[in-house]
C-alpha positions in Angstrom: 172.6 189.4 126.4 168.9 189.5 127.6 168.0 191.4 130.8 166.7 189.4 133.2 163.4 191.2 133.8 163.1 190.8 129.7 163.4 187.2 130.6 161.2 186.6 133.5 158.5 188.2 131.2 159.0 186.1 128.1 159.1 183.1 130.4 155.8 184.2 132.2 154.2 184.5 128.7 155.1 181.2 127.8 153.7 179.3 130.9 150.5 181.9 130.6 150.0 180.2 126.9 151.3 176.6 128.0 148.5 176.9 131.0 145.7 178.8 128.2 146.1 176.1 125.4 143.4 173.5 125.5 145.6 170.7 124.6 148.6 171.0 127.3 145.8 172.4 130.2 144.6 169.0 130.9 147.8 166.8 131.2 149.0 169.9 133.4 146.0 170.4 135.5 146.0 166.0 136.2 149.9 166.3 136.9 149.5 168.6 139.6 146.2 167.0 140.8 148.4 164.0 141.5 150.9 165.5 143.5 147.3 167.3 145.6 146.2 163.4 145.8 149.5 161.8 147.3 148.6 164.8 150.3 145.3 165.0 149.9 144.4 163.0 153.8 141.5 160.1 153.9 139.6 160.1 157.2 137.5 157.1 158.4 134.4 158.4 160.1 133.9 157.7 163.6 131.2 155.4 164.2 129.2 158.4 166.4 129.3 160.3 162.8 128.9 157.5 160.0 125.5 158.5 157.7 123.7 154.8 156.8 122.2 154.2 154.1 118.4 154.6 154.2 117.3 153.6 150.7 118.9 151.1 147.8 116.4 152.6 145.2 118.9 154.0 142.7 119.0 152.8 139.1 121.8 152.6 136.8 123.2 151.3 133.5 126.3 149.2 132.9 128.3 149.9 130.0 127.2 147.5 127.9 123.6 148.5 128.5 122.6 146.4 131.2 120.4 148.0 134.5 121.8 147.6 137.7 119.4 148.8 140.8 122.1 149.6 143.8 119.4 147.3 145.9 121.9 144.6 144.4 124.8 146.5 146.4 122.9 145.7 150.2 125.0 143.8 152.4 128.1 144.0 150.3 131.3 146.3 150.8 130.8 148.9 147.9 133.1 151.9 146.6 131.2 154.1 144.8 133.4 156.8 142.5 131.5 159.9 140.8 133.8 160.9 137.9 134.2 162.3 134.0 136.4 161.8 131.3 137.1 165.6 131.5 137.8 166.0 134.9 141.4 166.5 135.7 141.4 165.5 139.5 139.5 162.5 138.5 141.7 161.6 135.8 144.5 161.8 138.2 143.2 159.5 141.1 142.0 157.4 138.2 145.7 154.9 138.6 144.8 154.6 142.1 141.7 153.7 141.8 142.7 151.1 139.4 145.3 149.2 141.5 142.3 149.2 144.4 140.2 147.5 142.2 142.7 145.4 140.5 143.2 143.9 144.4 139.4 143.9 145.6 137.7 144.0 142.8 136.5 140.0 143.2 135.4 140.8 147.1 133.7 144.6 146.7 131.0 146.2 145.0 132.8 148.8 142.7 131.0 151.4 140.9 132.4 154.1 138.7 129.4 156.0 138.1 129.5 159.5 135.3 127.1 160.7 132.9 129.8 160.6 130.1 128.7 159.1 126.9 129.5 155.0 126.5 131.7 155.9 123.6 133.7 158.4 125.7 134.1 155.7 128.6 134.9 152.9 126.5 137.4 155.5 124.3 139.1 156.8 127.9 139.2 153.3 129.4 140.9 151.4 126.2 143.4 154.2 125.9 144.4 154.0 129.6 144.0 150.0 129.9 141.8 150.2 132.8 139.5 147.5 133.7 136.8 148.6 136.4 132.9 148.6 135.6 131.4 152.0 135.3 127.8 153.1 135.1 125.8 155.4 134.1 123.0 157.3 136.1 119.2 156.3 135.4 117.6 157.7 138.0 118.9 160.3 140.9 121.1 159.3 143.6 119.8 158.4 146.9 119.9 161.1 149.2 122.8 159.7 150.9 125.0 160.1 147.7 123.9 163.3 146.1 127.0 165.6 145.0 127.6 168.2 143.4 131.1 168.0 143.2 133.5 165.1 141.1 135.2 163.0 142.1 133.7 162.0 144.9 134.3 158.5 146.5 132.6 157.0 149.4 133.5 153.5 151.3 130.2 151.7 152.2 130.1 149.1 154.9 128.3 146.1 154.5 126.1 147.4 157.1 125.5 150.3 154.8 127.4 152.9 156.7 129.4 155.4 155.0 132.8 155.1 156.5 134.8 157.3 153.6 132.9 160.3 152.1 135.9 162.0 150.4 136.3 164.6 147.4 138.7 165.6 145.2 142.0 163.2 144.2 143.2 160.9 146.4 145.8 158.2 146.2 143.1 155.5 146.7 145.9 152.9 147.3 147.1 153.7 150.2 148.2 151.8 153.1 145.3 153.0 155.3 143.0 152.7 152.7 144.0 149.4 152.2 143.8 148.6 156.2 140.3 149.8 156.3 139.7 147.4 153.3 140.7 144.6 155.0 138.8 145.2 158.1 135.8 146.1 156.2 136.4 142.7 154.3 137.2 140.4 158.0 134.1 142.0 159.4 131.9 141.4 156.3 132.9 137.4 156.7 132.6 137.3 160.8 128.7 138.5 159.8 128.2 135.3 157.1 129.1 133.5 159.9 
């Protein structure tokens, strides 16, 4: 029979190698990013704090080649998502991002933006089924949305406030995210009126 520090060891060794292997790091780096989004908390800035948008002047491509200036965004509810392919927390909020655009995606501005290649987004998006428009940076993001960090997600009002700035992996479709959406939505139809 083994000893059991002989076993702790040969057991430490294994999840060392599991966590060094390039092909198992990913899938266990995204699973444990998605139990960190289901925690992870989304504030709502208070209205004293919210930054608003100065400048619209940000160019960017559509997948299918196509440029889109963000002045096209003014006025509208927008959710703007910096993300890669690679990234293993943006992987894992990448469901909930989904089902958020799967609901609003015919009343809000959505914009998955990366510097990934078009072959890589169309390659990650067919094997995953997803469905959202992402873009591709032409020019450098207005001040307002500079980062340095992915993913990062940010809730625009249609009065060009930021009420969400959040990094990291989130569960984007959750109830209070889903609240603010709705508000966001009712206020953005009490100003066409």
């Amino acid at each position: 029979m083994m000893k059991k520090s002989k076993r702790n060891n040969i057991i430490f060794l294994v999840i060392i190698a599991v966590v060094l292997i390039p092909q198992t790091r990913q899938p266990i780096q995204v699973l444990l990013h998605k139990g960190i989004a289901l925690i992870n908390p989304v504030s709502i800035e208070k209205e004293s704090d919210r930054i608003v948008i100065s400048n619209y002047d940000w160019k960017l491509k559509t997948e299918e080649g196509v440029s889109y200036n963000f002045n096209q965004s003014k006025g509208k509810v927008v959710i703007i998502n910096f993300w890669a392919t690679w990234c293993p927390p943006c992987i894992a909020e990448m469901p909930s991002l989904q089902k958020l655009y799967d609901k609003y995606g015919d009343k809000v501005e959505f914009l998955f933006v990366t510097n990934d290649s078009i072959d890589k987004i169309k390659a990650f998006k067919a094997k995953k089924n997803y469905t959202f428009p992402v873009y591709q940076i032409l020019s450098n993001p207005i001040k307002e949305l500079q980062t340095s960090s992915i993913p990062r997600t940010l809730i625009i009002s249609q009065k060009g406030e930021i009420i969400i700035d959040k990094s990291g992996a989130v569960d984007w479709f959750g109830e209070n995210i889903q609240n603010e959406m709705n508000k966001l939505l009712s206020a953005a139809e009490s100003l066409k009126k």
